[in-house]
N, C-alpha and C positions, 0 to 999 in steps of 0.2 A: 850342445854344440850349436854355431850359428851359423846358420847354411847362407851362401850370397849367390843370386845367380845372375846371370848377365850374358849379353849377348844376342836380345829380342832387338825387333827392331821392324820396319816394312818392308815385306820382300813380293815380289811381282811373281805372281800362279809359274812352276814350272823353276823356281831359283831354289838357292840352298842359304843355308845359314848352318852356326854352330853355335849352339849353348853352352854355356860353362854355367856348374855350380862348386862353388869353393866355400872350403868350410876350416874355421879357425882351432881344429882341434889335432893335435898332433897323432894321436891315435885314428886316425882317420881310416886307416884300414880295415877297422872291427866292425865296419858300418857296410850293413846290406844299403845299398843306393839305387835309388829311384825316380823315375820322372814324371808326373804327371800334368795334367792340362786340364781350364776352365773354360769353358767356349763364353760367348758372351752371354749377358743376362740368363746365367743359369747360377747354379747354388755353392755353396762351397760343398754339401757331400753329394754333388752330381760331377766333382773330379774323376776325369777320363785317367786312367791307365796309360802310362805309353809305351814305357820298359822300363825294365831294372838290372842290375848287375848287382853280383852275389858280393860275398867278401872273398872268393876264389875266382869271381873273374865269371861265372856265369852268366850269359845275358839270353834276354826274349823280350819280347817285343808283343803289343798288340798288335792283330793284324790291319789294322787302320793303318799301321805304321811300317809294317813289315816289310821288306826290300827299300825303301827309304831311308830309314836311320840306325844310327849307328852308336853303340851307347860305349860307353868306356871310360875307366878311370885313373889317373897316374897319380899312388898314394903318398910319393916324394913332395908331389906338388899340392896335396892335400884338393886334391881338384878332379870331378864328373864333368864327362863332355856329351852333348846329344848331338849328331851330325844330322839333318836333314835334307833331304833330297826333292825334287821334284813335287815340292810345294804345293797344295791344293789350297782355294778360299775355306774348304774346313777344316785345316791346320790351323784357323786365327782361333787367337786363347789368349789366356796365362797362362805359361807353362811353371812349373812349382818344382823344386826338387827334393825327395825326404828321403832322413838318412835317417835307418832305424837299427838299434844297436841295444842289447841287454834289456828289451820291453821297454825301450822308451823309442817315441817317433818323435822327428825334429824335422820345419820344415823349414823352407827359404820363403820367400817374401812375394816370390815370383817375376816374369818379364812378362813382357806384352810381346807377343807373333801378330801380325797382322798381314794375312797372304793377300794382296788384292791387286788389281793393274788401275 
């Protein structure tokens, strides 16, 4: 499957944004779906956690993130949304999305967050 996400962009300490990650696979419901983040000049397996949501609809959050954002998925629209909230400078990343389904993981490409005034 090929995961798209979008919706990064610069947002000022204290704003919101919403991520979208959309994926071209019509079975799109069999997939545990997830978000993760790279802060800057760090590695690819030093991806941060952010949350996930089950293929039933279960979600959790890290706590870096937790009462801030909001994960959720509409399988119609083959589309993961990350809602963020009140923005901090270390929310700036790549944010990534991976959808993992029957032992395989598949991820998106990523956006860029950059929180700063």
């Amino acid at each position: 499957v090929k995961l798209v996400e979008s919706g990064g962009g610069l947002v000022q300490p204290g704003g919101s944004l919403r991520l979208s990650c959309t994926a071209d696979d019509k079975i799109f419901s069999i997939y545990h779906l997830g978000w993760f983040r790279q802060a800057p000049d760090s590695q690819r397996d030093q991806r941060e956690w952010v949350a996930r949501i089950s293929t039933s609809g279960e979600k959790t959050y890290a706590d870096s993130v937790k009462g801030r954002a909001t994960i959720a998925r509409d399988n119609a629209k083959n589309t993961m949304y990350l809602d963020l909230n009140s923005l901090k400078p270390e929310d700036t990343g790549v944010y990534y999305c991976l959808g993992a389904a029957e032992g395989v993981e598949n991820w998106g490409q990523g956006t860029q967050v950059t929180v700063s005034s």
